[in-house]
ZAMARGU-4260 file (C-alpha; in steps of 0.2 Angstrom, whole numbers, plus 5000, padded with zeros to 4 digits):
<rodrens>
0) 5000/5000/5000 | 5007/5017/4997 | 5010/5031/5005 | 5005/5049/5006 | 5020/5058/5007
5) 5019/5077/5017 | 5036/5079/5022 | 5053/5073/5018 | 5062/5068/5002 | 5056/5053/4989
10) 5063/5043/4982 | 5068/5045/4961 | 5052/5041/4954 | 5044/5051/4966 | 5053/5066/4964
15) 5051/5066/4945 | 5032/5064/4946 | 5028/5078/4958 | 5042/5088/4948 | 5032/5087/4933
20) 5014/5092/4939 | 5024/5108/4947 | 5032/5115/4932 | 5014/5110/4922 | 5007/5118/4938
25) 5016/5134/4935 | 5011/5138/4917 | 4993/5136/4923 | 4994/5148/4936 | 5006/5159/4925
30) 4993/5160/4913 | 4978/5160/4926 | 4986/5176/4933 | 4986/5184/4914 | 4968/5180/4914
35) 4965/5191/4931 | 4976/5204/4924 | 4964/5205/4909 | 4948/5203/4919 | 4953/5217/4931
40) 4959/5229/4916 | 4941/5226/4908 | 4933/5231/4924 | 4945/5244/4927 | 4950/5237/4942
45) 4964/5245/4952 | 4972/5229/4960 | 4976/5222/4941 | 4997/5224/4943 | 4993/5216/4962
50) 4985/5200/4952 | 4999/5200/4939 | 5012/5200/4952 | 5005/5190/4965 | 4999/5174/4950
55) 5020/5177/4945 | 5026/5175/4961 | 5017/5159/4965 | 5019/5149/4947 | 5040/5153/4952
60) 5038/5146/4968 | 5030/5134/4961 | 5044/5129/4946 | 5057/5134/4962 | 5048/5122/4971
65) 5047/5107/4960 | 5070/5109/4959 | 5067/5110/4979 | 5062/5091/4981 | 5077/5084/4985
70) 5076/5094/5002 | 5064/5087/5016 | 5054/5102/5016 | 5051/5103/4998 | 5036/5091/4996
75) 5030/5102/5012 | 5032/5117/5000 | 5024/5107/4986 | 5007/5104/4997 | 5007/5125/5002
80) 5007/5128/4984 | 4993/5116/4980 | 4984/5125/4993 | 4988/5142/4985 | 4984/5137/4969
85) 4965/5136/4979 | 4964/5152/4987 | 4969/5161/4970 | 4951/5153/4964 | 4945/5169/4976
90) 4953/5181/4962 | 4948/5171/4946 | 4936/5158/4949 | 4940/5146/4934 | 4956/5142/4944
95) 4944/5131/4958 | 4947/5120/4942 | 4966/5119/4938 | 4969/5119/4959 | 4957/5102/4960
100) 4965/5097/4945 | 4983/5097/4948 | 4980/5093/4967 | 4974/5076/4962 | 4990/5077/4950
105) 5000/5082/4964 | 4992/5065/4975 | 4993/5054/4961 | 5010/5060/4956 | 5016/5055/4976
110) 5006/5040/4977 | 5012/5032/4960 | 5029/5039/4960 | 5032/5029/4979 | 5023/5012/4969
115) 5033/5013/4957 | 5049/5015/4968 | 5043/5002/4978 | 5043/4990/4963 | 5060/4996/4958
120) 5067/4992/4975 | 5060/4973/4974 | 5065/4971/4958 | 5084/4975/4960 | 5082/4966/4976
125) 5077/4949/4969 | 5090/4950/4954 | 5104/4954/4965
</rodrens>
């Protein structure tokens, strides 16, 4: 049975898969905080630049984040950006979507990636 991983460092498979749903995870929100920025412009919103920046700042944590997972604290990081990926639904709606989306990525990418490592381990173990 595998594993929900919340803090520490996976193994290789591991690693790769979360990796991956966080830089895919950053264009979404990259291009999520362009939609605020137009939204707000067309409304003649004054917090536009404050969306534009604050959508910015979390898809580079978020490509930061998916180098960071070698240390123990990056899949910790990895979860706070799931969970920020959430709260920016509050600024554009339509991103309730791409946060339930990549956050079942984000599980399946930790339960399979352990699996997967789990039957590499027993496989160079019986062959050795």
């Amino acid at each position: 049975m595998g594993r929900l991983l919340l803090y520490g460092v996976g193994e290789k498979m591991t690693r790769r898969f979360a990796a991956v749903v966080l830089a895919g995870q950053a264009f979404a929100v990259f291009f999520g905080a362009l939609v605020a920025y137009g939204i707000s412009r067309a409304d003649d919103d004054g917090n536009r630049s404050t969306y534009l920046l604050l959508g910015c700042v979390l898809a580079v944590i978020s490509l930061l984040t998916s180098g960071a997972l070698r240390r123990p604290w990056g899949v910790t990081l990895g979860w706070l950006v799931q969970a920020a990926t959430l709260a920016f639904a509050f600024i554009v709606p339509a991103m309730v979507i791409v946060g339930v989306i990549f956050g079942a990525l984000w599980v399946t990418a930790l339960f399979q990636g352990n699996k997967m490592d789990q039957l590499t381990r027993d496989y160079t173990g019986s062959s050795a």
